[in-house]
C-alpha positions as CSV (number, residue, x, y, z in Angstrom):
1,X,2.3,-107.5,76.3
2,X,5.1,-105.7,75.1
3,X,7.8,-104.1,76.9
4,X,8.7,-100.7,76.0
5,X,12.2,-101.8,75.3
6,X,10.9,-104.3,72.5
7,X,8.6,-101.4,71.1
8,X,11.9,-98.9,70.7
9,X,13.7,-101.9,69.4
10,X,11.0,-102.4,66.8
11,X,11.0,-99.1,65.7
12,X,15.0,-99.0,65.3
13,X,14.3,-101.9,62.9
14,X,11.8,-101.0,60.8
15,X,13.0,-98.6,57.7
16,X,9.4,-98.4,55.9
17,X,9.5,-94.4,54.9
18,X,13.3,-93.6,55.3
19,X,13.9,-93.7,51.5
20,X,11.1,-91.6,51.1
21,X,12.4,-88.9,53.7
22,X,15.8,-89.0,51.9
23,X,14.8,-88.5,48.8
24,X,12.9,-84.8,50.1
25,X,15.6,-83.8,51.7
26,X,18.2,-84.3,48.7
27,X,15.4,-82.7,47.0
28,X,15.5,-79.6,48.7
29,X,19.3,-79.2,48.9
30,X,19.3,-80.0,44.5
31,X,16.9,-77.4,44.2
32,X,19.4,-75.0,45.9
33,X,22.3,-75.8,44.0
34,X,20.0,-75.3,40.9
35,X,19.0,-71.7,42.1
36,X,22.5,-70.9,42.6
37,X,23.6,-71.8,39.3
38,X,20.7,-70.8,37.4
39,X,20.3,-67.5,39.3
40,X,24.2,-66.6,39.7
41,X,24.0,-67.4,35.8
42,X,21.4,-64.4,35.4
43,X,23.2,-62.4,37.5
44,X,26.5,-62.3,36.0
45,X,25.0,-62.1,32.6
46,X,23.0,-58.9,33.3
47,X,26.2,-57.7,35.3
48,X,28.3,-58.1,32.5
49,X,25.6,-56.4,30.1
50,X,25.7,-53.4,32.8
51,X,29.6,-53.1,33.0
52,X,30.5,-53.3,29.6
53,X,27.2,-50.4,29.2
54,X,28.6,-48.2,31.8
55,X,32.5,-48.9,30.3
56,X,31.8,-47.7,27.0
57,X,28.9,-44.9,28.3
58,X,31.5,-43.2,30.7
59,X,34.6,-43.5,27.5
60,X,32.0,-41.9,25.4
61,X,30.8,-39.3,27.6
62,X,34.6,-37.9,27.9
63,X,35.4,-37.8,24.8
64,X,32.7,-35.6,23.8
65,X,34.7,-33.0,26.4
66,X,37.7,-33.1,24.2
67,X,38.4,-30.8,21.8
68,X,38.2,-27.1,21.4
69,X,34.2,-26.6,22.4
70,X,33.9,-29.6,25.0
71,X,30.7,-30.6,25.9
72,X,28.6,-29.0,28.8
73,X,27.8,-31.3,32.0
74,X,24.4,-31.6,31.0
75,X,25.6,-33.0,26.8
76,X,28.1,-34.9,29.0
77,X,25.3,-36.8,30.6
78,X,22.9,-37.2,27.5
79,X,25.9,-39.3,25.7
80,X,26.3,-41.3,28.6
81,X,22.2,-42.1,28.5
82,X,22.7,-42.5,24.8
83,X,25.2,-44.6,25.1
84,X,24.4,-46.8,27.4
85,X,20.8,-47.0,25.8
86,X,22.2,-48.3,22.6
87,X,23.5,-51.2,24.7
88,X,20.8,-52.2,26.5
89,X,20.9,-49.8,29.7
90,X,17.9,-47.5,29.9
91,X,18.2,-44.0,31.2
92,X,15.9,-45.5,34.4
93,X,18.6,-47.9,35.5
94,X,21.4,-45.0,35.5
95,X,19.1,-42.9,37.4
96,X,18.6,-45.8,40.2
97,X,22.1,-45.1,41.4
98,X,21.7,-42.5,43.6
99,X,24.6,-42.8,45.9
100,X,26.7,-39.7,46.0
101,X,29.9,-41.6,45.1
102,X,28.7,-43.4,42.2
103,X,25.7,-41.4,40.4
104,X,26.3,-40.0,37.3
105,X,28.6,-37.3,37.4
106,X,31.6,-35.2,35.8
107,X,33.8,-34.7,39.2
108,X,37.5,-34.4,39.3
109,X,40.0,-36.7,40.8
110,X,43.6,-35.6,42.3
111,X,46.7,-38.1,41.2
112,X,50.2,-37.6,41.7
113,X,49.8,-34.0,42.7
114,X,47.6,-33.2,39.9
115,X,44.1,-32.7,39.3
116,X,41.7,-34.0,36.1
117,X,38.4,-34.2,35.3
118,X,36.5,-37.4,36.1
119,X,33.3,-38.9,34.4
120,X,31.4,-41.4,36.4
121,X,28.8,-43.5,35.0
122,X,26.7,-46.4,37.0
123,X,23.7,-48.3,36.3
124,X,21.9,-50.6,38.7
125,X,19.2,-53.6,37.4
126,X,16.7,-55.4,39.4
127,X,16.6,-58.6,39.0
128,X,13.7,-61.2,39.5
129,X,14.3,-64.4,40.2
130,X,12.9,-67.6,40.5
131,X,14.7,-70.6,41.7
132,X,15.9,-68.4,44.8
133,X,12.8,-68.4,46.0
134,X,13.1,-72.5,47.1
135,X,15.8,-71.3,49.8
136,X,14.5,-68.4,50.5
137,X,16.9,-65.8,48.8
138,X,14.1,-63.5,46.9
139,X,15.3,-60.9,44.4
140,X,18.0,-58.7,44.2
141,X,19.9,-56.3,42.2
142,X,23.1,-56.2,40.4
143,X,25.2,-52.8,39.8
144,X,28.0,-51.7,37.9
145,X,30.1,-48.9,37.7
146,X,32.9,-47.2,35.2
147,X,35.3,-44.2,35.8
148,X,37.4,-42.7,33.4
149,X,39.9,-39.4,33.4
150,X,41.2,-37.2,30.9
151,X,45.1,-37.1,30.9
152,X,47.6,-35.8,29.2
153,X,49.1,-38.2,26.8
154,X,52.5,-39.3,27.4
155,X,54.4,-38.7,24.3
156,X,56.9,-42.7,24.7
157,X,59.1,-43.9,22.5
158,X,59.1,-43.1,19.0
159,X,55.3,-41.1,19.5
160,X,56.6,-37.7,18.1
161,X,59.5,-37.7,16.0
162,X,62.4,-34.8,15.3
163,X,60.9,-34.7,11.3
164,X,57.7,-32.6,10.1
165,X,56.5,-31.7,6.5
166,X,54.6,-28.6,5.4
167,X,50.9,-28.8,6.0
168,X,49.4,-29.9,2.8
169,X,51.7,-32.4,1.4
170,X,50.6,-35.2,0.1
171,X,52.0,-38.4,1.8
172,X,50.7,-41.2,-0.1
173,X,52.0,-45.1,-0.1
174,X,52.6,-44.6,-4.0
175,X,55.7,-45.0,-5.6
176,X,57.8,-41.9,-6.8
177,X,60.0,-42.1,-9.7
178,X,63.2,-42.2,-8.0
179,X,62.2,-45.7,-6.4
180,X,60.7,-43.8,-2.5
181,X,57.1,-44.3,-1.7
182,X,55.1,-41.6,0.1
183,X,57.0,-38.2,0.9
184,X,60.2,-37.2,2.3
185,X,60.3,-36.2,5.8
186,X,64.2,-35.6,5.6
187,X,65.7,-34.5,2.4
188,X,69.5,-34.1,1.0
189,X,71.6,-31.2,0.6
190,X,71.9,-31.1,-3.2
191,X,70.7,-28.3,-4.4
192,X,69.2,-26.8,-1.0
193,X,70.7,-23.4,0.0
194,X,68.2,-22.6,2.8
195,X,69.8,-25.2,5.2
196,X,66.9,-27.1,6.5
197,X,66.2,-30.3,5.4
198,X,63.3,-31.5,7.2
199,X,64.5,-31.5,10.6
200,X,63.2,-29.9,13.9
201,X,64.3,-30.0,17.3
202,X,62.1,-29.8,20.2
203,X,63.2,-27.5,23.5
204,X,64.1,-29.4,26.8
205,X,64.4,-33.0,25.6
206,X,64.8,-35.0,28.7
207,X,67.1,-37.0,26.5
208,X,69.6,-34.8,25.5
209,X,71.1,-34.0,29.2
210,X,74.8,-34.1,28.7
211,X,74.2,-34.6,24.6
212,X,74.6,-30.4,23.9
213,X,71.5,-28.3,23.0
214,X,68.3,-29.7,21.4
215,X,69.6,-28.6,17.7
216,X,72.8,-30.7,18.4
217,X,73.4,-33.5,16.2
218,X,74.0,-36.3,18.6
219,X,70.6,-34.6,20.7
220,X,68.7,-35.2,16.7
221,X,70.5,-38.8,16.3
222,X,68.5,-39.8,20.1
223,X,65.6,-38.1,19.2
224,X,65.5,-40.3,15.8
225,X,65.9,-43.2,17.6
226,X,64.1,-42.8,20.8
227,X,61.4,-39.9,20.0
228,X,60.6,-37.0,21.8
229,X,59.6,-37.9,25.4
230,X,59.5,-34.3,26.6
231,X,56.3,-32.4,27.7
232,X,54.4,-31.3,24.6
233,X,53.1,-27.9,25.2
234,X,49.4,-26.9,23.7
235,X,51.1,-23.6,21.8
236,X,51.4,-23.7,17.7
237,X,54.9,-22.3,17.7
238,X,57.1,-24.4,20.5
239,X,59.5,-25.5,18.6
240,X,62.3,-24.3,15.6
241,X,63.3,-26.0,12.4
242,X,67.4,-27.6,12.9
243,X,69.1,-26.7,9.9
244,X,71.8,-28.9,8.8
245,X,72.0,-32.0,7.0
246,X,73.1,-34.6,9.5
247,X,73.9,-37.8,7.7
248,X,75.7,-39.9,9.8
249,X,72.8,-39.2,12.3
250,X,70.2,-39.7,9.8
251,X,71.2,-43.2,8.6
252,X,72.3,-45.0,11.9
253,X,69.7,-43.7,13.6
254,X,67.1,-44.7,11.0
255,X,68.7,-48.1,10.5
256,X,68.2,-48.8,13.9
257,X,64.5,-48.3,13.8
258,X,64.6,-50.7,10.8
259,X,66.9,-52.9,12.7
260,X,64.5,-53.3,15.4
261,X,61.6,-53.8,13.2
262,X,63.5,-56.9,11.5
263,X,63.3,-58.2,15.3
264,X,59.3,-57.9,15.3
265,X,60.3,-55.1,18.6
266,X,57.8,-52.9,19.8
267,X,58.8,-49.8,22.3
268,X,57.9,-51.8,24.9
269,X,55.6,-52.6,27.5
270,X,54.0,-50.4,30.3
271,X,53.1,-51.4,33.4
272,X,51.2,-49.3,36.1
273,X,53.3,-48.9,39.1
274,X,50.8,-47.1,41.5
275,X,48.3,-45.3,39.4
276,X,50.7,-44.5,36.6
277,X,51.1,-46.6,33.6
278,X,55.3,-46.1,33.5
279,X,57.6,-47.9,30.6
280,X,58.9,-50.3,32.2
281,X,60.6,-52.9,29.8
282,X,61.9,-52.2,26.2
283,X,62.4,-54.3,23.5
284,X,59.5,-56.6,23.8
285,X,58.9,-59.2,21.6
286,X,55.7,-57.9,19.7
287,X,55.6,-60.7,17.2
288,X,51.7,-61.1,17.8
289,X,48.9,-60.5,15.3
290,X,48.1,-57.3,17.4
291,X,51.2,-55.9,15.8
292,X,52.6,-57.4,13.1
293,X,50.2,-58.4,10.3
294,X,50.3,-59.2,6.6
295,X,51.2,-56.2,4.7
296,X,47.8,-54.0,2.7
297,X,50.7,-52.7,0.0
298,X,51.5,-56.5,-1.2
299,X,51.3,-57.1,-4.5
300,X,51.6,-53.4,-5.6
301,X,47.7,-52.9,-4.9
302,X,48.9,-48.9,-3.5
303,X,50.0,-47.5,-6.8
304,X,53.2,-49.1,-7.4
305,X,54.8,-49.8,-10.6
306,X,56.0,-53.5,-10.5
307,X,54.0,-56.4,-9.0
308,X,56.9,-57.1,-6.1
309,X,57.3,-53.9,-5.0
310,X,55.2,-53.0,-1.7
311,X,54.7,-49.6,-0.4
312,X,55.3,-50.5,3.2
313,X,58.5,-52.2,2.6
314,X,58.7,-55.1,5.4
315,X,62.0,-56.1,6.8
316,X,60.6,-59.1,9.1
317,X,61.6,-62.7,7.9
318,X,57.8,-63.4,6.9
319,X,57.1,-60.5,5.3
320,X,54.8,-59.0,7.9
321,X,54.5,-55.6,9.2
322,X,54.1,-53.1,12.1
323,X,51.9,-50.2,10.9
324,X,48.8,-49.5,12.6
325,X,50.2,-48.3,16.1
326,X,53.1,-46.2,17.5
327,X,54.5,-49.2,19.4
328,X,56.1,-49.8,16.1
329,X,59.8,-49.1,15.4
330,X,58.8,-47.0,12.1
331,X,56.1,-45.3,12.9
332,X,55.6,-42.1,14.7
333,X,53.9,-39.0,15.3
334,X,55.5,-35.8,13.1
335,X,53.9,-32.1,13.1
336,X,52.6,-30.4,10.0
337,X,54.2,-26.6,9.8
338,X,51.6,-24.0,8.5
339,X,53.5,-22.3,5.9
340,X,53.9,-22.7,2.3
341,X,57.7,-23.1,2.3
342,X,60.7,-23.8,4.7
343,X,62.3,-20.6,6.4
344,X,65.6,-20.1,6.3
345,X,68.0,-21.2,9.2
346,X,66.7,-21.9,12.7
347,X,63.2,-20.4,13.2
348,X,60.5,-21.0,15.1
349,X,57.9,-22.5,13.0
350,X,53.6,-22.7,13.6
351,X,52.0,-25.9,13.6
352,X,48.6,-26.7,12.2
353,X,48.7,-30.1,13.7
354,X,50.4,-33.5,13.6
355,X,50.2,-36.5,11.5
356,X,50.8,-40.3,12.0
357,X,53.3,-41.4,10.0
358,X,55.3,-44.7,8.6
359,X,58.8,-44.6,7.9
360,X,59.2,-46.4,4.6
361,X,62.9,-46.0,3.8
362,X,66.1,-44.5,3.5
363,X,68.6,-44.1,0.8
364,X,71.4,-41.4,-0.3
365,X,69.8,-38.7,-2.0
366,X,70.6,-37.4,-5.7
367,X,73.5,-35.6,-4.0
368,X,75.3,-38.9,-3.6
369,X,78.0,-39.9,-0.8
370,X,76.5,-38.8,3.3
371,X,73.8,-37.5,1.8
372,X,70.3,-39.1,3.5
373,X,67.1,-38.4,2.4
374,X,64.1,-40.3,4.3
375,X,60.5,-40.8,2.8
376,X,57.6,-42.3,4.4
377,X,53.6,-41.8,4.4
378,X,50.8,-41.2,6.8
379,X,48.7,-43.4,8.5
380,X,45.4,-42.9,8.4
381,X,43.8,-42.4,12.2
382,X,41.4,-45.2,11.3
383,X,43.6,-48.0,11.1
384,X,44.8,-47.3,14.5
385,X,48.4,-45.3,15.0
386,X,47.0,-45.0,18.5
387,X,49.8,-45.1,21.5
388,X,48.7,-48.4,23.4
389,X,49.8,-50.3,26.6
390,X,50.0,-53.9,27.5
391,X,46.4,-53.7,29.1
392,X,45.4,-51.5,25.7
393,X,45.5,-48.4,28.2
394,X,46.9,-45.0,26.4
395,X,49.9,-44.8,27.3
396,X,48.4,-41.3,30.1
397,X,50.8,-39.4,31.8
398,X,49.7,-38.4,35.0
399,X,52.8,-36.8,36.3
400,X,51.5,-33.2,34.8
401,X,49.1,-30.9,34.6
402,X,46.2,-31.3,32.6
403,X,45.8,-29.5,29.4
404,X,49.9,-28.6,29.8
405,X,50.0,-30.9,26.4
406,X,49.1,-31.0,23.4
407,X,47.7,-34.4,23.0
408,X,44.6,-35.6,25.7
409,X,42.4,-38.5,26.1
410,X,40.8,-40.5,28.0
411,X,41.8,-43.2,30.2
412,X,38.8,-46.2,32.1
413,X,39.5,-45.3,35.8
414,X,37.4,-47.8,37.6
């Protein structure tokens, strides 16, 4: 008879069954990787679907409270259903967030002292799984959730320029007979006895501290240069025509623009330091297809009279260009004057609104010697001449008041 030391001995030995265990326990734990991936698969997915619903939902659903006759809370919240149900969020899912801080909403949100309105949109999906179930997970949801505030826009470098034209005028990319394309935004003296040449100067120019008043001519020759970057108010008369012709001004301050252009340089890059996107670096190397791209006017196709010439006159060594956003050394922002005609001397003038617009070139005028005239055309708001950040942010400042300027959007504020 067998001891009982031989019989645990016996059983030590004998390894009939063991593969078999093995192979049901490494089934078990490959079943739970493959629910992890499978299911954490699903879920991003649908989470992604969700956030990029809820992104655009909440961007659309403050817009539509722009303008003169914004949008009541309750439109506000059928263009964020709308929305997101074009993008495959139903209303039902919006509705399932009900937490106070995240349901749909039109709040308001205080930032550097100042208060503007909010729109917040979330959307929350259940999700059925499968694979979970093998480890016991079960179902579960996924949520996401998008925030965005109207701001004043910060007019940066280069946005609004110390130039406007009378509302009306045609500012094409075609070729004019003297050799300019588009319109002049700054014209010579000859023949001119009014004493305004296209010039305007804007009050309290942060820019001009130590430079004289804003009419000055070395205040006009930084404004060229740099843009306005003063607080644009929401009246139609803020601001007075600068009579004088300003040549020296005119050209080095305009070739500079060019200058930078020939570098592929942009205004800059901004940064958010704390919650406010602030220029931080200038002169960035913008050479990217973002920015610079094959000139639409090559090849004459705009109206020109000889197959070389192009309307948009690039300056870069490979003929590229910088057109579609303000970033760009020659483009900016320059009001449109409601009258039929130029006053005479320094007035204060009404605006019917402003204009993108390209800087094309610059060249003595008829008058000959100092004599600068500077022509350009608009940019139409559909290929972009939209103020952008590094992160594609508008370029918000948040260190005023809402509605104390004249240009607001809206900023994603998640």
């Amino acid at each position: 008879m067998k001891s009982l030391r031989d019989l645990i001995r016996g059983l030590r030995q004998d390894s009939q069954g063991q593969t078999i265990l093995a192979l049901a326990l490494m089934f078990v734990v490959l079943m739970g990787f493959t629910a992890m991936v499978s299911d954490a698969g699903i879920a991003y997915w649908n989470r992604r679907i969700l956030q990029n619903a809820v992104d655009g939902a909440a961007l659309a659903a403050g817009e539509s409270m722009l303008g003169a006759s914004p949008a009541t809370t309750a439109t506000v919240y059928q263009v964020a259903y709308n929305y997101a149900a074009s993008n495959g969020v139903n209303p039902t899912e919006i509705a399932n967030v009900t937490e106070p801080a995240f349901e749909l909403q039109v709040t308001a949100e205080a930032v550097g002292g100042n208060t503007y309105p909010k729109v917040i949109v979330s959307a929350r999906r259940h999700l059925d799984f499968g694979l979970r179930y093998f480890v016991g997970a079960g179902n579960s949801d996924v949520v996401s959730t998008a925030a965005v505030l109207l701001a004043p826009v910060n007019p940066q470098r280069s946005d609004l320029l110390p130039f406007a034209v009378l509302y009306g005028t045609t500012c094409a990319p075609t070729q004019n007979p003297d050799g300019s394309f588009g319109c002049e935004v700054k014209t010579d003296a000859h023949g001119n006895n009014i004493g305004n040449f296209g010039p305007v100067t804007y009050p309290n120019n942060p820019d001009c501290n130590g430079q004289g008043s804003g009419n000055s001519a070395s205040c006009y020759d930084i404004t060229v240069a740099n843009g306005f970057r003063g607080a644009v108010p929401t009246s139609t008369a803020w601001f007075q025509t600068n009579p004088g012709n300003m040549p020296n001004g005119t050209s080095s301050s305009v070739q500079q623009l060019f200058s930078e252009d020939a570098q592929y340089l942009c205004d800059g890059v901004f940064t958010l330091q704390g919650n406010t996107p602030v220029l931080t670096q200038s002169g960035q190397n913008c050479d990217d297809p973002q920015h610079y791209v094959s000139s639409p006017g090559q090849g004459g196709s705009t109206g020109c009279s000889s197959p070389t010439c192009d309307p948009y006159q690039p300056v870069t060594p490979d003929g590229r260009v910088c057109y579609k956003f303000t970033e760009c050394p020659r483009v900016g922002i320059i009001p449109l004057i409601d009258a039929t005609s130029w006053p005479t001397g320094s007035k204060t003038v009404n605006i019917k609104g402003y204009a993108c617009f390209y800087i094309s070139g610059y060249a003595p005028g008829p008058g000959g010697g100092n004599q600068q005239n500077v022509s350009g055309f608009f940019v139409d708001t559909k290929d972009g001449c939209i103020p952008r950040t590094s992160d594609g942010m508008l370029p918000f400042n948040l260190n005023v008041p809402f509605g104390s300027t004249g240009q607001t959007g809206v900023v994603l504020w998640r």
